[in-house]
C-alpha positions in Angstrom: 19.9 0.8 -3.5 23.1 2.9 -3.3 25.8 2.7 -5.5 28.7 4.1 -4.0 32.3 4.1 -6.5 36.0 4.4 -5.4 37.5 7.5 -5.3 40.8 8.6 -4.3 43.0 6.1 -2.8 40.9 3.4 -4.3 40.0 1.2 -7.6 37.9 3.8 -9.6 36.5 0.9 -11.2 35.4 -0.7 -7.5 31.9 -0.4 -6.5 29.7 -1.3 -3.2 25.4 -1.6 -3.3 24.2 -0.2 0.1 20.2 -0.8 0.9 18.6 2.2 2.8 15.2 3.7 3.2 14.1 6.9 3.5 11.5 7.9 6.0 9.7 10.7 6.5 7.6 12.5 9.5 3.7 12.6 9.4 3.5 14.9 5.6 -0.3 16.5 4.9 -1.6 16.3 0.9 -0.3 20.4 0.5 1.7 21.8 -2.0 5.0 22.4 0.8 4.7 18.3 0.9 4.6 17.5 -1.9 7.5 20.1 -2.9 9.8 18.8 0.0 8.7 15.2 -1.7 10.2 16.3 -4.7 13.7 17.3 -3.4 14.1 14.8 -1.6 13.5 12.1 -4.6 16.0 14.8 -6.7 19.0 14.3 -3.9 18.5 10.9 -3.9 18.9 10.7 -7.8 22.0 13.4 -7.6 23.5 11.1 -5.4 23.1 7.8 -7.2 20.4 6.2 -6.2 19.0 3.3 -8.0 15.7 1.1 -7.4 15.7 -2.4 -7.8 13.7 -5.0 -7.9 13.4 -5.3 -4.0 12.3 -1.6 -3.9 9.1 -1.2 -1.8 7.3 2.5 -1.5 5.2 2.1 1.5 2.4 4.3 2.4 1.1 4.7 6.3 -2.1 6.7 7.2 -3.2 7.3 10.2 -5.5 5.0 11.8 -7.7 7.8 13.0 -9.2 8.7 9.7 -11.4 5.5 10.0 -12.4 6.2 14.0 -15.1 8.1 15.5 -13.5 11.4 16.8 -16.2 13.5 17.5 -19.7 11.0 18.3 -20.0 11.3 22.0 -23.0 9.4 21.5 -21.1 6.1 21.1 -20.2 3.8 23.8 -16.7 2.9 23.8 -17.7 -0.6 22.3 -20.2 0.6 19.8 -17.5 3.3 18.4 -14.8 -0.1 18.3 -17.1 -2.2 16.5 -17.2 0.8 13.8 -13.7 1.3 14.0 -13.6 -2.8 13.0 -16.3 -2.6 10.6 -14.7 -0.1 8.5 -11.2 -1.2 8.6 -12.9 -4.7 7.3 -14.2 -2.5 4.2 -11.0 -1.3 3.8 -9.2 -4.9 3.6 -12.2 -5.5 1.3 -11.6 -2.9 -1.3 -8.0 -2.9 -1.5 -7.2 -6.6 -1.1 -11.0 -8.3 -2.6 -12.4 -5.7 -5.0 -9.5 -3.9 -6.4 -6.2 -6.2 -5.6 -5.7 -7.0 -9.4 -5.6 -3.6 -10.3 -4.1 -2.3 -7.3 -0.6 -4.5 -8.1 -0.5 -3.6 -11.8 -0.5 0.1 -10.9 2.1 -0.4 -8.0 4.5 -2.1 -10.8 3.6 0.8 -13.2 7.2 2.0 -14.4 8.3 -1.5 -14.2 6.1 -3.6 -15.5 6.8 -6.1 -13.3 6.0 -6.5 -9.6 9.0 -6.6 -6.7 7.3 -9.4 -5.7 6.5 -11.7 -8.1 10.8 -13.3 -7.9 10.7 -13.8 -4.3 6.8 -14.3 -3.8 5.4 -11.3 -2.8 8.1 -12.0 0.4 7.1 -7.7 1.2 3.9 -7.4 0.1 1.7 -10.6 0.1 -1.9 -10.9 -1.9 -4.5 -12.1 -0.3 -3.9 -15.6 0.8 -7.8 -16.7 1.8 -11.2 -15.2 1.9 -12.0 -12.7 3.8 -14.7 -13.0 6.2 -18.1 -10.9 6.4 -17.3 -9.9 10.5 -14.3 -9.8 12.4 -14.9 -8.6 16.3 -10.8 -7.5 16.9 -8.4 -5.9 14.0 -5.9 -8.7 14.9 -8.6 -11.8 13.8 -8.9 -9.2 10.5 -5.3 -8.8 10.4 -4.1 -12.8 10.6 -6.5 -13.4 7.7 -4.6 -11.1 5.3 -1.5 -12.7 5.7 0.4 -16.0 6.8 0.5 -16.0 11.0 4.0 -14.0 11.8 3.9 -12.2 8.5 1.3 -10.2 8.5 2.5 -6.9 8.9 4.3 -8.0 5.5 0.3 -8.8 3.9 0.0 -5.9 1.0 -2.2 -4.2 3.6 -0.8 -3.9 7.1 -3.1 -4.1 9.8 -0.4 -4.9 12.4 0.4 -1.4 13.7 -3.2 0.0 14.7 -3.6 0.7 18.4 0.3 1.2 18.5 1.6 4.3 20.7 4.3 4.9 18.7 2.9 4.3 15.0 -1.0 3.9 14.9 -1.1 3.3 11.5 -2.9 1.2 8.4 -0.1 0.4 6.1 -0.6 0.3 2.1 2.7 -1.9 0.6 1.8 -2.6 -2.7 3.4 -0.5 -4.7 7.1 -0.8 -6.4 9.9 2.0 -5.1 10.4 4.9 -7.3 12.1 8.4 -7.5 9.4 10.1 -9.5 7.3 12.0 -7.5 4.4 11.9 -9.5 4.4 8.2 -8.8 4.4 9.1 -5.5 1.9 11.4 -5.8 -0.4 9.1 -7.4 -0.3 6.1 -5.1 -0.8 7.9 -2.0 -3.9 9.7 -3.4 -5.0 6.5 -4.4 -4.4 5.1 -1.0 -6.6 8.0 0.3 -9.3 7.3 -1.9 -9.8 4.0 -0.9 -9.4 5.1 2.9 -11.8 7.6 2.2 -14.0 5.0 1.0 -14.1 2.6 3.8 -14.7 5.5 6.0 -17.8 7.0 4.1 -19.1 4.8 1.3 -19.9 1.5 2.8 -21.6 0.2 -0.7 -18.1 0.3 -2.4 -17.5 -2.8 -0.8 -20.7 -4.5 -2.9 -18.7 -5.1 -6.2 -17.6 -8.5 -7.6 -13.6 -9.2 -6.1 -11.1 -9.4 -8.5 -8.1 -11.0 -7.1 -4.9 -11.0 -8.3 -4.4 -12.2 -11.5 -7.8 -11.5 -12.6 -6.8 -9.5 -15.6 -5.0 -13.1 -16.9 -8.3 -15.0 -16.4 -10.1 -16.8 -20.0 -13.4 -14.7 -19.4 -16.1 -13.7 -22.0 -16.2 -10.4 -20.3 -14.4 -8.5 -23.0 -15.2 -4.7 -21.2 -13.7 -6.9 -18.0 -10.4 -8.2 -20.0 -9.9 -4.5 -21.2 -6.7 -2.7 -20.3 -8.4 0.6 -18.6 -12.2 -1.5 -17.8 -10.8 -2.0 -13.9 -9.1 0.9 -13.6 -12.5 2.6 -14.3 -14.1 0.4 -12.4 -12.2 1.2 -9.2 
């Protein structure tokens, strides 16, 4: 949110909010990005800027890091049911395995979730079980969030296969103007793209939905502030 106040010709002590959202080209994880990144966040803050509590950082990465780009062994349906298969681990991990950790590091300066006053209206949890096998992205996609809302499920599925923005979309986190905040989530993001793509037995641990860390469990390494995190 920006706060803008009166100046000349006006009540000095008058004052109007203004939502915007910044958005930048495709960026690659190099120092130049990351630098840019920075001064970006530091105009922002120069300027006034203030996050509230309806704040979203979202993350995009390109679809094509979970595709085949160079088997020309694949027929054209083998290398889609690939594609599917490892889009499905990805849903897995970040909304099954990992989703309780996942929202309690997106509300890490905060301590408290954007979504949790308006019920996860931006970024919604998982709302039912994920299957084992989904033949298109969109049967995947309707499952992680209310039908006509999906692209606002914590992991947005909705643009893949678009022209314009072929994308899988990571909304958990709260906004921020630290770049190191920044800098961690989208790494993190990475890491679990990077798993879906390349380590198919990440998916093979217990879920822990969100709210997990609240449960009455015996499991005191489980109940343990950094036992998830470590887990992940």
């Amino acid at each position: 949110t920006m706060v803008f106040h009166g100046g000349d010709g006006a009540d000095a002590s008058s004052s109007v909010a203004v939502g915007g959202e910044v958005v930048s080209p495709p960026l690659r994880d190099c120092p130049e990005t990351w630098a840019q990144i920075s001064v970006v966040l530091g105009v922002l803050r120069e300027c006034g800027a203030e996050v509230n509590g309806q704040t979203g950082l979202h993350v995009h990465f390109g679809a094509q890091a979970l595709r085949d780009s160079t088997d020309l062994t694949a027929t054209e349906h083998e290398a889609a049911q690939r594609f599917v298969r490892r889009v499905t681990r990805l849903a897995v991990l970040a909304n099954a395995c990992f989703e309780d950790v996942l929202f309690r590091m997106a509300s890490a300066e905060g301590g408290r979730h954007r979504g949790r006053p308006f019920f996860y209206r931006h970024s919604r949890p998982l709302e039912q079980p994920l299957g084992r096998h989904y033949d298109t992205i969109d049967e995947l996609a309707q499952s992680l969030g209310k039908p006509g809302a999906a692209r606002r499920a914590a992991l947005n599925l909705t643009n893949i296969g678009s022209s314009d923005k072929d994308t899988v979309e990571f909304r958990q986190s709260n906004g921020t103007l630290d770049v190191r905040v920044v800098r961690a989530f989208v790494q993190l993001c990475a890491l679990l793209v990077g798993a879906a793509r390349w380590v198919p037995e990440a998916v093979r641990v217990d879920p822990q939905p969100l709210g997990f860390h609240l449960a009455d469990r015996d499991d005191v390494d489980v109940l343990d502030g950094d036992g998830s995190f470590w887990r992940m």
